[in-house]
VOKE-457088 format. One line per field, with one value per residue (C-alpha): residue number from 1; x, y, z. Coordinates in Angstrom, 1 decimal, padded with zeros to 4 digits, always signed. Layout:
num	(NUM|...)
east	(X|...)
north	(Y|...)
up	(Z|...)
END
This chain:
num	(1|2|3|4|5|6|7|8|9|10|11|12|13|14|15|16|17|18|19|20|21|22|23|24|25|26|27|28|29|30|31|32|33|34|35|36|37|38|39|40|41|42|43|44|45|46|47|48|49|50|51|52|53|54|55|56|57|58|59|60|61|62|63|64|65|66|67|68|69|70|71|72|73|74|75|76|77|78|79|80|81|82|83|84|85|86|87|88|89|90|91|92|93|94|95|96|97|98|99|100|101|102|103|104|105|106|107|108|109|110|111|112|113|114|115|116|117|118|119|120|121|122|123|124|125|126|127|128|129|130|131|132|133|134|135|136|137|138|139|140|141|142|143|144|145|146|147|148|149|150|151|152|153|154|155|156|157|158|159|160|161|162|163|164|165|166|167|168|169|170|171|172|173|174|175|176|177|178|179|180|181|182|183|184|185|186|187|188|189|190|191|192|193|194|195|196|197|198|199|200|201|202|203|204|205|206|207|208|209|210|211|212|213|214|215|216|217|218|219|220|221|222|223|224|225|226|227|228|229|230|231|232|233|234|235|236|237|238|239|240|241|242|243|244|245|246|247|248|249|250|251|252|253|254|255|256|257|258|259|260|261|262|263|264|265|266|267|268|269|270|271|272|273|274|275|276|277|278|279|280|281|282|283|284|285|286|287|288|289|290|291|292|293|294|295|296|297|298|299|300|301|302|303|304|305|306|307|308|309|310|311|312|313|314|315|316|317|318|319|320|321|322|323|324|325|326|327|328|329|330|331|332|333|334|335|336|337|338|339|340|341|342|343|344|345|346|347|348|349|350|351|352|353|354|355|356|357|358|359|360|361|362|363|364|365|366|367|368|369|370|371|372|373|374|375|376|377|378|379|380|381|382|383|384|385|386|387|388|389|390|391|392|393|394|395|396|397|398|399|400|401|402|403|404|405|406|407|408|409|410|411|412|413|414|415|416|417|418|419|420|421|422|423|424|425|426|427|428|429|430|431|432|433|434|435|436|437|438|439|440|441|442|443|444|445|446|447|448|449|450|451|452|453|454|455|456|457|458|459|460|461|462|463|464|465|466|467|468|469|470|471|472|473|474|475|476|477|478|479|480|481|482|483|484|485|486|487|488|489|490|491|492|493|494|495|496|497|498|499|500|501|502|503|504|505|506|507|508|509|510|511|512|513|514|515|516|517|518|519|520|521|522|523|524|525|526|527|528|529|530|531|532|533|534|535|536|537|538|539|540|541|542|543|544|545|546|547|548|549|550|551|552|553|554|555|556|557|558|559|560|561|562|563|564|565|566|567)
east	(+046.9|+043.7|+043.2|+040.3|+042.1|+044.7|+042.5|+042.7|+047.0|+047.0|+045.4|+047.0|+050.5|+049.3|+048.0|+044.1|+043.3|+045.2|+045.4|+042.6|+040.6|+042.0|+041.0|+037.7|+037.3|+038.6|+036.0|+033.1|+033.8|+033.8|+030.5|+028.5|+030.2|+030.9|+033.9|+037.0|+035.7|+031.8|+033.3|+035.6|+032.6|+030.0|+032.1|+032.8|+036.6|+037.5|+034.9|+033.8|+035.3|+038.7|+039.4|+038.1|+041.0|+043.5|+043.3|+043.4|+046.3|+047.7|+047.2|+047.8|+044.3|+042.0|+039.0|+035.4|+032.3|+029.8|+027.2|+028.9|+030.4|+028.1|+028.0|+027.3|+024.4|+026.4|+029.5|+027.6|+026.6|+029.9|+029.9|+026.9|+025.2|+026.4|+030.2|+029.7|+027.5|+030.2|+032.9|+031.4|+032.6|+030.5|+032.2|+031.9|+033.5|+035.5|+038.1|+039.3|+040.1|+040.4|+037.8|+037.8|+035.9|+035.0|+035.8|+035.2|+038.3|+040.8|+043.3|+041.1|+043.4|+040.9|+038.4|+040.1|+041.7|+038.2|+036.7|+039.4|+038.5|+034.7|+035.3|+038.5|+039.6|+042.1|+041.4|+041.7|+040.7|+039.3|+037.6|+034.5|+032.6|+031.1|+027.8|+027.7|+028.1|+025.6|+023.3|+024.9|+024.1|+020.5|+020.3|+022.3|+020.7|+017.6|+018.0|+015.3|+017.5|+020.4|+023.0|+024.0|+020.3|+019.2|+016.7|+014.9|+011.4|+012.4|+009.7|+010.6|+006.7|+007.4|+010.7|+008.4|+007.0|+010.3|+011.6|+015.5|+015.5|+012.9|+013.7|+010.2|+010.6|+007.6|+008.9|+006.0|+006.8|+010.2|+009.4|+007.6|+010.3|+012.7|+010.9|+010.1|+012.0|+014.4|+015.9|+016.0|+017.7|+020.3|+021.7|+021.8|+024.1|+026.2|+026.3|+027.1|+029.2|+031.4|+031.5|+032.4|+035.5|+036.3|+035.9|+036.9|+034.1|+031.3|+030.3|+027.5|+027.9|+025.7|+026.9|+025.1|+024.2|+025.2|+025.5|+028.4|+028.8|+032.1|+034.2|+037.5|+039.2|+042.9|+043.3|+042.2|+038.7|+036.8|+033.8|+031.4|+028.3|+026.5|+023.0|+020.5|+020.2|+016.7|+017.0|+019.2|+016.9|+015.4|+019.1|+020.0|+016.3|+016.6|+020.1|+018.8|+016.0|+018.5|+020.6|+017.5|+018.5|+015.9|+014.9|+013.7|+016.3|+018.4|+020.5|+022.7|+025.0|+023.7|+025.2|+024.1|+025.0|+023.9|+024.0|+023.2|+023.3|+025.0|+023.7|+026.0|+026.1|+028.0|+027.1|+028.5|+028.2|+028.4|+029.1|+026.9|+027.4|+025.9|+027.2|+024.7|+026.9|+026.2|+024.1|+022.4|+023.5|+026.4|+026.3|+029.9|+029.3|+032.5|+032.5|+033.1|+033.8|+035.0|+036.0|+038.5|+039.8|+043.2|+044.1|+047.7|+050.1|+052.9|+051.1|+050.0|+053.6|+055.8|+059.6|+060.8|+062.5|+059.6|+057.3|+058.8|+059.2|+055.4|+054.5|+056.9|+055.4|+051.8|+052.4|+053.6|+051.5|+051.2|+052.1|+050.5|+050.9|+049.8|+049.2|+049.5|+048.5|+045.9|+042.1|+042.2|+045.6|+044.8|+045.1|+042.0|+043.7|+046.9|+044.2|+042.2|+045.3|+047.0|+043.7|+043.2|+046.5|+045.9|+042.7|+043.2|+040.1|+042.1|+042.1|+039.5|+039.7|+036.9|+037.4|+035.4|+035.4|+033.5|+032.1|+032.4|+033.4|+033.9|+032.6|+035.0|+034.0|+035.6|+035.5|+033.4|+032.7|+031.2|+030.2|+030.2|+027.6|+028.6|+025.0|+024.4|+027.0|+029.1|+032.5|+035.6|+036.4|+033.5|+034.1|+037.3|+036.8|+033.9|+036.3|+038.4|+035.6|+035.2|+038.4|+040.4|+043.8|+043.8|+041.7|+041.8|+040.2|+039.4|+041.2|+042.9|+041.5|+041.4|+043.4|+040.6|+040.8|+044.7|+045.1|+043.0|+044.7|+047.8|+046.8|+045.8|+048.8|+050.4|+048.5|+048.9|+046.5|+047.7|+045.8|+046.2|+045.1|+045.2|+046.1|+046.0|+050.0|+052.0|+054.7|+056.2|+058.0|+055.6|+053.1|+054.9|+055.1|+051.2|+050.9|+052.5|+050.7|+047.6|+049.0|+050.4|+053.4|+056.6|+057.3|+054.2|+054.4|+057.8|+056.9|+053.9|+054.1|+055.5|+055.7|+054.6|+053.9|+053.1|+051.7|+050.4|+048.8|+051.0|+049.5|+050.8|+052.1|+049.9|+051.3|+049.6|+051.4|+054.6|+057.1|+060.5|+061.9|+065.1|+066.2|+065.5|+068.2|+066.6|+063.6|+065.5|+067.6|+064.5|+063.9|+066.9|+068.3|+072.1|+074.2|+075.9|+072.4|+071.1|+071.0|+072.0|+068.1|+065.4|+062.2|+059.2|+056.0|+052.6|+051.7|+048.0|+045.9|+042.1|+043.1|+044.0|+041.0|+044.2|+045.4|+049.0|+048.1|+046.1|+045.8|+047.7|+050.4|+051.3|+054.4|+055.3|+057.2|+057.6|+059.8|+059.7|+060.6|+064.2|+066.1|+067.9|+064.1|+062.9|+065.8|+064.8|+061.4|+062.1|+064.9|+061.7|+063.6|+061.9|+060.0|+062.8|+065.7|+063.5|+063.5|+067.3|+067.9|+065.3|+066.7|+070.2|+068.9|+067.6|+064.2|+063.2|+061.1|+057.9|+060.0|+063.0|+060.0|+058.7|+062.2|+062.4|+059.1|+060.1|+063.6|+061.2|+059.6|+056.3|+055.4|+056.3|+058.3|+055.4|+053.4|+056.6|+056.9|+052.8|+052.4|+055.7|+057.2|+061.2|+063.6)
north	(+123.4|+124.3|+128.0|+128.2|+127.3|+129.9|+132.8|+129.8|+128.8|+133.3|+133.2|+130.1|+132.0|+135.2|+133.3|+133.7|+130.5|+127.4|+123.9|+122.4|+125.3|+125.3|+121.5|+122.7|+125.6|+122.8|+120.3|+123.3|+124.9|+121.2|+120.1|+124.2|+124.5|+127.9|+130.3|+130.8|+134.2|+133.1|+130.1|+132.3|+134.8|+131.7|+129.3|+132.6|+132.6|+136.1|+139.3|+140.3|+143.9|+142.5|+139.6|+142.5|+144.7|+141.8|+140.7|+143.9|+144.5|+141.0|+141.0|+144.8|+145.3|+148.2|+147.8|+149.0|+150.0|+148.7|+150.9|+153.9|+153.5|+154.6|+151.5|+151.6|+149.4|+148.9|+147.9|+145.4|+143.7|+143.1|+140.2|+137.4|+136.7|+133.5|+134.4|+137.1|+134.5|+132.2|+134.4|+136.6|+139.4|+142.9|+145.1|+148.4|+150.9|+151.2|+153.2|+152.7|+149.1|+148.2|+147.0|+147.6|+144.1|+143.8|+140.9|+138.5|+136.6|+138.1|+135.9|+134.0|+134.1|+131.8|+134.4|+136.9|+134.8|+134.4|+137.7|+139.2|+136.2|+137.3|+141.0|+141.4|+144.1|+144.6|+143.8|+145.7|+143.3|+145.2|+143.5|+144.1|+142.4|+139.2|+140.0|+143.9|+141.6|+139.9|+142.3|+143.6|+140.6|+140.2|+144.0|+144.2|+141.1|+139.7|+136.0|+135.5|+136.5|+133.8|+133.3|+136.8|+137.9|+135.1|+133.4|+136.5|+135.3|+132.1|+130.6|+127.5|+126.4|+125.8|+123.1|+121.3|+119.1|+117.1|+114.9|+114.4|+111.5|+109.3|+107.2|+107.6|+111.4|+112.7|+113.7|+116.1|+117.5|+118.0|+119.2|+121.9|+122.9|+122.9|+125.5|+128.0|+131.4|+131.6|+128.2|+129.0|+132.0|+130.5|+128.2|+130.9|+133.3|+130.0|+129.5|+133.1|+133.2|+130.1|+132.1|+135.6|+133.9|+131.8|+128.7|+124.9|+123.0|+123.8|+121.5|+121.3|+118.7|+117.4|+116.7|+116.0|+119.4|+122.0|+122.5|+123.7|+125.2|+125.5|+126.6|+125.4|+128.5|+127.5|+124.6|+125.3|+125.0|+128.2|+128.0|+130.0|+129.8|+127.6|+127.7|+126.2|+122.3|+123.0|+123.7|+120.6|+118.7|+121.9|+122.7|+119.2|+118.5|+121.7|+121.0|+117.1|+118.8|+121.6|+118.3|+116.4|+113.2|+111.5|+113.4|+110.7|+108.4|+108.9|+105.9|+105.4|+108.0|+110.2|+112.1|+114.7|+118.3|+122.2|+124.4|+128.1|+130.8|+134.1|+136.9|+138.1|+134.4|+133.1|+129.5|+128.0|+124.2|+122.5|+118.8|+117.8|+114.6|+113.4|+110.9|+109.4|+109.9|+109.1|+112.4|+112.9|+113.8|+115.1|+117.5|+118.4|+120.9|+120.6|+124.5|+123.4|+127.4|+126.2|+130.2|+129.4|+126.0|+126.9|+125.2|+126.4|+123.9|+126.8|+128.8|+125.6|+126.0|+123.1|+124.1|+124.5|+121.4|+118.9|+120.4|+119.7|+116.5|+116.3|+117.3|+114.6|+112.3|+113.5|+113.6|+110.2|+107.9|+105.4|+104.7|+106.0|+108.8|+108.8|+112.1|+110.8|+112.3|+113.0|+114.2|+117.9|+118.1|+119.3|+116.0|+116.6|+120.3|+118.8|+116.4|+119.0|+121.0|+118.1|+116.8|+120.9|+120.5|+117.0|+118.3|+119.2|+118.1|+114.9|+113.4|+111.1|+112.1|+110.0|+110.1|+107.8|+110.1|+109.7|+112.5|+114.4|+118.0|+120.1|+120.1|+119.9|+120.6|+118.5|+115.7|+112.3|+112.5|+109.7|+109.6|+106.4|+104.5|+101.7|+100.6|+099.4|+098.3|+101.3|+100.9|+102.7|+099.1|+098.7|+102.2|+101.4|+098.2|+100.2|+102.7|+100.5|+099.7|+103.5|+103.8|+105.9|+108.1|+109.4|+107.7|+109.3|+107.1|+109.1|+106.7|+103.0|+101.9|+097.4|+095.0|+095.1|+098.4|+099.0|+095.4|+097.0|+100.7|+098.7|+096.0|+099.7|+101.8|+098.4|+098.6|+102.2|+104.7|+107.1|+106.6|+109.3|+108.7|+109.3|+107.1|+107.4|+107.1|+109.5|+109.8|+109.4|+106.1|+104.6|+104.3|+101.6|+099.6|+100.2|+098.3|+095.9|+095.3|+095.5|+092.0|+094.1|+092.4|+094.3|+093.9|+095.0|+098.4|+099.0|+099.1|+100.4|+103.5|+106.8|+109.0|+109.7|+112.6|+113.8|+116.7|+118.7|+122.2|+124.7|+128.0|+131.4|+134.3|+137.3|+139.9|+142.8|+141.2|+139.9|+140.6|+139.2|+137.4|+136.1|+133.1|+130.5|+128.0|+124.9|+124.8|+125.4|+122.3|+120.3|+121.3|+119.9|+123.0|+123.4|+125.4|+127.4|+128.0|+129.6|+133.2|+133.4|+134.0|+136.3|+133.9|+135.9|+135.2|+136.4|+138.9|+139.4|+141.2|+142.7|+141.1|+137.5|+137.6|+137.9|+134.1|+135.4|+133.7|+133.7|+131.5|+127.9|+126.9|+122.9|+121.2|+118.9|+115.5|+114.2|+111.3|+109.9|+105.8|+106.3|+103.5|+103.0|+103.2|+100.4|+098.0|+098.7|+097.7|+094.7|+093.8|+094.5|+097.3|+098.7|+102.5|+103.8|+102.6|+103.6|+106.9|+107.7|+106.7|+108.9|+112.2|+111.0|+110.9|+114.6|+114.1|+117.1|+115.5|+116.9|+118.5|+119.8|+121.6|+122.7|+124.5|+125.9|+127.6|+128.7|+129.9|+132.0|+133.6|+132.2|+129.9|+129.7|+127.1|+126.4|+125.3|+123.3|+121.3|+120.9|+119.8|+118.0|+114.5|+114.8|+112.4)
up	(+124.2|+122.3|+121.3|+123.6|+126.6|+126.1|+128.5|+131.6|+131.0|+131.0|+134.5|+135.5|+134.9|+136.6|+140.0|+139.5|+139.6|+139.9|+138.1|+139.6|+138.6|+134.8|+134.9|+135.8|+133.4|+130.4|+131.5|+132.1|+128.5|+126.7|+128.1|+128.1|+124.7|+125.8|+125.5|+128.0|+129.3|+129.9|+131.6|+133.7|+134.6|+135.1|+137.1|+139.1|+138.8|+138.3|+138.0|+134.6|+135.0|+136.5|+133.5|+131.0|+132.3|+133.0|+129.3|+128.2|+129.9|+129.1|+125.1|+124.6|+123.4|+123.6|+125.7|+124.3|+126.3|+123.9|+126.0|+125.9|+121.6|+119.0|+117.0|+112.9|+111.6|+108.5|+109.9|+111.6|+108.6|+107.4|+109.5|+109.1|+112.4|+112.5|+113.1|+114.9|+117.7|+116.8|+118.4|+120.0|+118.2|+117.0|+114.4|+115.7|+113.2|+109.8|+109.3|+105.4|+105.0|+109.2|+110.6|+114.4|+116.2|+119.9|+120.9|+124.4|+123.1|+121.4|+121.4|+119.2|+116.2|+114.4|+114.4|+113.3|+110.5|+109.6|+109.9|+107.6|+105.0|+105.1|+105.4|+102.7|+105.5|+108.0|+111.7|+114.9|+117.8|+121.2|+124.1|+125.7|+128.2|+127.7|+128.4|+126.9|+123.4|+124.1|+124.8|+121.1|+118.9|+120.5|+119.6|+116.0|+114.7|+113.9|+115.4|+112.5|+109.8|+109.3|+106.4|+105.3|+105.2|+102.9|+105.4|+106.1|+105.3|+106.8|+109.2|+112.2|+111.2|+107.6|+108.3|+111.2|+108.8|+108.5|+111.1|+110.2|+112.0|+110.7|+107.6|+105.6|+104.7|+102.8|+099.4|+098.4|+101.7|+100.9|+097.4|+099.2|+101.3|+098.8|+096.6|+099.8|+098.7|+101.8|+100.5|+096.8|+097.8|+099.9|+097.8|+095.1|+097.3|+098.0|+094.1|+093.3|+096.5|+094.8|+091.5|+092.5|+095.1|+092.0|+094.3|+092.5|+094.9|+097.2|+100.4|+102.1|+105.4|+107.7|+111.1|+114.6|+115.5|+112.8|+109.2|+107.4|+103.8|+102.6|+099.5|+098.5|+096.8|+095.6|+096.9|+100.7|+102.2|+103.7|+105.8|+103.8|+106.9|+109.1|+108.4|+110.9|+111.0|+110.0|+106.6|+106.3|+104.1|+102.3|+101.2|+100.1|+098.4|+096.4|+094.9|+094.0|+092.4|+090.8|+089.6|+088.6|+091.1|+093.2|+096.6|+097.6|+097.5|+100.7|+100.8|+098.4|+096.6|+093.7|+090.7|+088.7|+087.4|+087.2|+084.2|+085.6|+082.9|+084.4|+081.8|+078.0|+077.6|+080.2|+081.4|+084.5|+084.7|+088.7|+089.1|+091.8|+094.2|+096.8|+100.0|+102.4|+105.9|+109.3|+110.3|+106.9|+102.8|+102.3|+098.8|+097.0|+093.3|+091.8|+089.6|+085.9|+084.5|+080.4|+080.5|+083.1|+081.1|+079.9|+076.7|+076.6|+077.4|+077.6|+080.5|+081.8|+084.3|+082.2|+081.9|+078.6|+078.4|+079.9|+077.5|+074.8|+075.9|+076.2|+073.6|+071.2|+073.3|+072.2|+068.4|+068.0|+066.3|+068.9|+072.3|+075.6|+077.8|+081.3|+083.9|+087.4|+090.4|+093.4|+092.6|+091.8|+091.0|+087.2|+085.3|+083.1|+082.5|+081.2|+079.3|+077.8|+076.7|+075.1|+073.2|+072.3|+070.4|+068.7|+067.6|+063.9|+061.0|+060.0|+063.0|+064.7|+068.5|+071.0|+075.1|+077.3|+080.7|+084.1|+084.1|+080.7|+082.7|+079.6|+076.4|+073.3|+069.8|+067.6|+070.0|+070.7|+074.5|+076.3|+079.3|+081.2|+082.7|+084.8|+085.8|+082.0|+081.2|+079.7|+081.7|+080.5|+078.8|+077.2|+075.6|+074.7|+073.1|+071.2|+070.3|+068.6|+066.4|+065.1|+063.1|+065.8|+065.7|+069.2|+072.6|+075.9|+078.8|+081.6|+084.2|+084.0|+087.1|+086.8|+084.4|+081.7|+081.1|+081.2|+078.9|+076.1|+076.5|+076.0|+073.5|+071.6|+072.1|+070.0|+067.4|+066.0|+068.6|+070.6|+074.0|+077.1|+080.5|+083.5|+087.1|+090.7|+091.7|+093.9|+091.2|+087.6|+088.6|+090.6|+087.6|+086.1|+089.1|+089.4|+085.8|+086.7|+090.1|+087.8|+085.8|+082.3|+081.6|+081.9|+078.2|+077.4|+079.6|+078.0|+074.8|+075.1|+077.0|+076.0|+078.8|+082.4|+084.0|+087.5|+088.7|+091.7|+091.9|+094.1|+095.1|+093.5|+096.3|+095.7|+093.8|+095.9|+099.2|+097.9|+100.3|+100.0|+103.5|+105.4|+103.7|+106.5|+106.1|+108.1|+105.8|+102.9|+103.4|+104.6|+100.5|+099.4|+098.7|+098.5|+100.9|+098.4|+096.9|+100.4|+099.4|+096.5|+095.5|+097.3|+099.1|+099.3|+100.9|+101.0|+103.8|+103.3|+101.6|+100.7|+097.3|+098.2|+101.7|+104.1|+102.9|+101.2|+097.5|+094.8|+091.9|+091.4|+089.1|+088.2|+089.2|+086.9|+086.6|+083.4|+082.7|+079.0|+078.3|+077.8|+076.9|+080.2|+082.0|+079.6|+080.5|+084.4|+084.0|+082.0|+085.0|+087.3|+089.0|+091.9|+091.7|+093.5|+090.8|+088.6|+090.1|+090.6|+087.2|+085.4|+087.6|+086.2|+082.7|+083.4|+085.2|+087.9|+090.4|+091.5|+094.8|+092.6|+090.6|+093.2|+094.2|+090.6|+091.3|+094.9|+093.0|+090.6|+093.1|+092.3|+095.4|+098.6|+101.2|+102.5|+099.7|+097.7|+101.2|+101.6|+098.0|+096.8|+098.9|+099.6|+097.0)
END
């Protein structure tokens, strides 16, 4: 049953009310879009003073007069005004890194989960009554100040001019509104917000009735706010303008970047694009920090023995490597760092990517443009044209492109790339499916590698753990393995915003063209046969990584199962 329907099973099992009630209270809370306990008080179920008491009593929590406690003004704006009317929750007092939070609901683990992420601070859940916190947040904030204080010159008259609904939007009239202060300095506390949580993406979503901004921070998604549905088109007009893209185009999708310059010389580039969805644009900034690009293939997270044979795979003459994996999962990395090496004066290094995310000196670049014409074959076939040693194409996505990689890799180039597979083995099979013929993929091709990104335990929480035997076999762990190494996990802390890790590191699969894996895929072996033969030849597989890392004590069970598929 849903968190929010915890409060009626409580009184359900205590005799308060009985199942017709709790179908009553389930139905009155979906359609009110209300909370348990103002749906208990409203529907007239119990008294406020006796469910106060009763779940104070029930959850072991301390109850608050907010009448009768002194609250502190600053400890109140440790939490934005939209959570706190979100949860009904008013911070009340902080007592080194606790934060103690009256609550109408606190078995809302949710919101406390999300309070600690906000805060970076322990917190102590009390309850109060239902309508003494609302009496708080009327009094604590400003309903005109929104968004962690960003929308305080913010005025409903300004935003009237717009009618979401309608399809012929002004544009000057947007223009306007996306210049207003209030907006400009919203989306630069989102920006800055991204930048100091060392976020990968930002994503701003329309749906029927609210807006959502969130940031994905190792891996995982955050809500940052929820500003009001108001500013919808002000928000999304001023990041097309920030991105230079048409504000007034609305139907189709866009693309287009940010270069913000953060003071000593620092420049943060964003990737911006933009999705036309049911309830209005949605806006994704991809953060592209070249400071944060790491170049060395050694702290990348290959083994010892993998990487080296990546990197004989990357200084031969000819042939082609591919990376393999889902978006995000640090293909361009492994790119980057593999180009970084190869990248010596005597060599002529081009790359035909989509987009171009960082800039490398020493490289030719280009960017494709499929509207005229420039498709990753066309840059390929161009490419071959300029005298090349080494050709990376940004993704083999149709036959066209992968025959010309190929028809390259023959003819003395090195070519890298990337495709979308779930594994090593299962590249070749997706060749094939393309139309290259086996003979041609077997001579052609080098290596393979997979990867995913697996999240690092915090080293301020660390806390080593009973070995639980279950999930350690689900793993594929041996039994005479189970203990014989310590499993940590993260516990939570200011450090890591209460979420147990910090930082990523790549699990890799890399399986070169042995011999024995050339003779399958001329036999047309399946991705499977392929599979058991290369972990016989010495391939780890994306899950036995995984385990090496969990063995290390760098990852969790938890992430090696979320991120890795069992053999």
């Amino acid at each position: 049953m849903a968190i929010r329907d915890r409060i009626g099973e409580m009184l359900l099992r205590a005799g308060h009310i009985d199942e017709d009630q709790l179908e009553k209270l389930i139905g009155f809370q979906r359609s009110e879009g209300c909370k348990s306990v103002e749906a208990v008080v409203r529907l007239e179920y119990m008294p406020e003073e006796d469910l106060v008491e009763f779940l104070s009593r029930e959850q072991g929590v301390l109850f608050v007069s907010l009448e009768e406690t002194e609250v502190d003004p600053d400890v109140v704006k440790l939490i934005p005004p939209q959570t706190a009317q979100k949860y009904l929750a008013i911070p009340y007092s902080q007592v080194d890194s606790t934060l103690h939070v009256a609550m109408a609901d606190p078995t809302d683990l949710d919101a406390i989960d999300d309070i600690k992420f906000r805060t970076d601070l322990s917190v102590e859940p009390s309850i109060a009554k239902f309508s003494e916190i609302k009496a708080a947040l009327d009094k604590y904030y400003d309903t005109g100040i929104q968004a962690e204080n960003m929308l305080d010159d913010f005025d409903d008259d300004d935003l009237e001019a717009i009618d979401t609904s309608s399809a012929d939007l002004d544009v000057s009239d947007m223009a306007k509104m996306a210049e207003e202060a209030p907006v400009i300095k919203l989306v630069n506390y989102v920006m800055m917000q991204a930048i100091q949580k060392k976020a990968s993406d930002i994503h701003v979503e329309a749906y029927e009735k609210s807006l959502r901004v969130r940031l994905r921070i190792d891996g995982a998604l955050y809500e940052l706010m929820k500003p009001p549905m108001k500013m919808k088109n002000a928000i999304v007009s001023r990041l097309k303008i920030m991105s230079k893209l048409d504000i007034a185009e609305r139907r189709v999708p866009q693309d287009g970047r940010i270069k913000l310059k953060l003071g000593r010389g620092k420049e943060m580039d964003f990737r911006v694009s933009v999705l036309p969805t049911l309830f209005g644009e949605k806006v994704v900034l991809r953060l592209l920090d070249k400071s944060n690009l790491q170049l060395d293939m050694t702290k990348l997270g290959f083994e010892e023995e993998p990487l080296r044979w990546f990197k004989e795979a990357i200084h031969k003459p000819f042939g082609m490597v591919l990376v393999t994996g889902p978006t995000g999962s640090g293909k361009t990395t492994t790119l980057y760092s593999a180009l970084s090496e190869l990248n010596t004066d005597t060599e002529n290094l081009s790359t035909a990517e989509d987009p171009v995310e960082f800039n490398l000196y020493g490289i030719n670049q280009v960017q494709m443009h499929e509207e005229v014409g420039l498709t990753f074959a066309a840059a390929l076939r161009s490419f071959l044209r300029q005298d090349p040693d080494i050709i990376m194409v940004g993704e083999i996505r149709d036959f066209e492109t992968a025959e010309i990689a190929v028809k390259a890799a023959l003819t003395g180039h090195l070519v890298l790339s990337t495709l979308h597979t779930n594994d090593a083995p299962q590249t070749i099979n997706r060749l094939l499916n393309m139309g290259v013929e086996p003979f041609l993929v077997a001579s052609s091709v080098n290596l393979v590698l997979a990867q995913r990104l697996a999240r690092r335990i915090c080293l301020d929480c660390k806390e080593e753990i009973e070995p639980p035997i279950e999930a350690l076999r689900d793993l594929g762990v041996k039994m005479e393995e189970i203990g014989t190494f310590p499993v940590y996990r993260g516990r939570g802390c200011s450090t890591c915003s209460k979420t147990g890790f910090k930082g990523r590191i790549a699990l890799y699969e890399v399986m070169p063209m042995w011999d024995e894996i050339k003779e399958l895929v001329l036999a047309g072996a399946s991705a499977l046969e392929i599979k058991r033969e290369a972990i016989r030849l010495g391939m780890n597989s994306l899950r036995m990584a995984g385990v090496k890392k969990l063995k290390e004590g760098i990852t969790s069970i938890e992430e090696v199962l979320r991120c890795t598929m069992a053999d």
